[in-house]
C-alpha positions in Angstrom: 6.5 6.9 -6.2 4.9 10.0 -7.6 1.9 9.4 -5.5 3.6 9.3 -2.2 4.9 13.0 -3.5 1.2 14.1 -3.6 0.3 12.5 -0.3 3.4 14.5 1.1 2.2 17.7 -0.2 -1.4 17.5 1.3 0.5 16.9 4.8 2.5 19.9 4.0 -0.7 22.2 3.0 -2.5 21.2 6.4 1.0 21.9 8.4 4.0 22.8 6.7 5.7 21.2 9.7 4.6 18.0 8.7 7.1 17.6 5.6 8.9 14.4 6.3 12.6 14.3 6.2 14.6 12.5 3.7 15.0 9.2 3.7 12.0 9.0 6.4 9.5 6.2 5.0 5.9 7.6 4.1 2.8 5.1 5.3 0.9 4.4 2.5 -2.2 1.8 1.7 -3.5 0.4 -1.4 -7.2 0.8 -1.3 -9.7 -1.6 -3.8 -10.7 0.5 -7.1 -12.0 0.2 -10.6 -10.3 -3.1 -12.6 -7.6 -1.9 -14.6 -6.4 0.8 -13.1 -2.6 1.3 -12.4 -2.0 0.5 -8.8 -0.1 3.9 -8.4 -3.9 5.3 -8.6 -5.2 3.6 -5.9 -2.5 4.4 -3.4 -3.8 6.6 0.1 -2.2 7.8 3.2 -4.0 5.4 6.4 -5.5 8.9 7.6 -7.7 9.3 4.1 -8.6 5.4 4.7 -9.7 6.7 8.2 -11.5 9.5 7.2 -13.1 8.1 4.3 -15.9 5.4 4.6 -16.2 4.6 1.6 -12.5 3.2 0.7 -11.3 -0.2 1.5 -8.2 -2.2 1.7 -6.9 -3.8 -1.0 -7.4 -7.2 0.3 -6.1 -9.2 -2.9 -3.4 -7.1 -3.5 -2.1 -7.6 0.4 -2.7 -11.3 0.4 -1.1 -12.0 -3.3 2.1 -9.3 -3.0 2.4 -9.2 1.1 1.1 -12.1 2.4 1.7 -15.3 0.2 5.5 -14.4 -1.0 6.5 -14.8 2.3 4.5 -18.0 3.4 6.0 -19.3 0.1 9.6 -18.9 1.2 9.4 -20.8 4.4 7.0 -23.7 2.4 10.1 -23.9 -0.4 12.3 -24.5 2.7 10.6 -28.0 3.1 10.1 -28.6 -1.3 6.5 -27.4 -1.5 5.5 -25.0 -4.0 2.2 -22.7 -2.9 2.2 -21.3 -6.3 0.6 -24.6 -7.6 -1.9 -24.6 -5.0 
């Protein structure tokens, strides 16, 4: 993600000892924002989320992407279908 990129660069411009290494995963939240934009806009680092007062969580993207996929699996394991809930 392009946006994980720039999230590693402002680690890197506050301590250039901070670059994480390859293949070393990046924490990352998806905060709420205007409708329509792309998701890949709203992404932050959990420190800016911290810092920042004014930026919330993402809760319908977490519960419909994280969440219910999951809880779906085990409910097809027994024939029901949470999508037509």
């Amino acid at each position: 993600m392009l946006t994980l990129a720039s999230i590693c660069r402002k680690w890197t411009a506050i301590d250039k000892r901070n670059e994480p290494r390859s293949g070393e995963r990046v924490p990352y939240i998806i905060v709420n924002g205007p409708p329509g934009l792309p998701l890949i806009r709203l992404v932050r680092s959990p420190r800016e989320l911290l810092n920042d007062s004014s930026l919330r969580p993402n809760a319908l993207y977490y519960i419909t992407r994280v969440i219910i996929p999951p809880i779906n699996r085990c409910f097809n394991l027994i024939g029901a279908d949470l999508n037509i809930w």
